[in-house]
N, C-alpha and C positions, 0 to 999 in steps of 0.2 A: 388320762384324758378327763380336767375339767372342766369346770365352764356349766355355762348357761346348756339345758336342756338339750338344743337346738344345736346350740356347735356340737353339745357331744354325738349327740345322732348323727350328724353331717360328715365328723370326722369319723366314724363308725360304719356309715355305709361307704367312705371311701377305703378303706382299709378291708372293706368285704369286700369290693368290686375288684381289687387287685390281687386279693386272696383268690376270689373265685377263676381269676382270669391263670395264674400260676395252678389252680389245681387241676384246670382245662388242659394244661402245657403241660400237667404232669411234675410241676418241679417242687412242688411238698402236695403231701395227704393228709387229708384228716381236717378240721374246721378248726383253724385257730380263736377265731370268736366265737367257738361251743361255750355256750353259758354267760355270754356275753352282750345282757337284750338290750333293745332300746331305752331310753329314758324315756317315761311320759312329760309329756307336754302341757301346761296347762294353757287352758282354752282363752285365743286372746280376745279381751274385753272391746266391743264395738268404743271407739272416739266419736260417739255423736251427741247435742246438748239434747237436754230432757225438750219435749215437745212446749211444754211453757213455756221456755228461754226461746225459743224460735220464733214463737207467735207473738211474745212479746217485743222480741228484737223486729217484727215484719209490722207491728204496729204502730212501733215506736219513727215516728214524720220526720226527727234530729236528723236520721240518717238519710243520705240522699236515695231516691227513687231506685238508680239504677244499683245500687248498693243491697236494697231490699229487694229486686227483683229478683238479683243474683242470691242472695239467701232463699228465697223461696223456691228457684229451681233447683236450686241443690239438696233442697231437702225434701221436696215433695216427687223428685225424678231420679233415676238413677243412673244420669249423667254422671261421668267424673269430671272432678273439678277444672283438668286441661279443658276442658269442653264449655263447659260456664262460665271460664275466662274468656277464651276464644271468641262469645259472640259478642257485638255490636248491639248492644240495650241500647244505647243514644236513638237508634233506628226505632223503637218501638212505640209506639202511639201511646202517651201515657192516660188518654181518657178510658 
């Protein structure tokens, strides 16, 4: 079993789940995955722009209003993104 960290854990707990479920039933004994541990996982990196790239894209007028509106509630809320598409900024009073 190779692969990426991730599939190997996945496939590993499937193959425990069905081991465990045969040892319930009785039809083998003893842990086949004795010594057989998990892979560590390394810790996934947040996808967000550093705070300066934000405030300068919210300052930067090029881009239209409701474009920067939308950049600033997505970064200062923690709406997800289906959600900040979804509203209707045209509606919003721009003064």
């Amino acid at each position: 079993m190779g692969g990426a960290p991730a599939t190997f854990n996945a496939k590993r707990a499937a193959i425990a789940a069905i081991t465990d479920f045969c040892c319930v039933h009785g039809w083998i004994t003893g842990d086949p995955l004795a010594g057989l541990t998990r892979t560590p996982q390394p810790k996934p990196v947040p996808r967000t722009r550093p705070r300066a790239e934000v405030d300068r894209l919210l300052r930067d007028t090029s881009h239209p209003l409701h474009d920067r509106v939308r950049w600033a509630l997505l970064s200062e809320t923690t709406a997800r993104s289906e959600e900040i598409l979804a509203l209707d900024v045209e509606d919003l009073d721009p003064a």
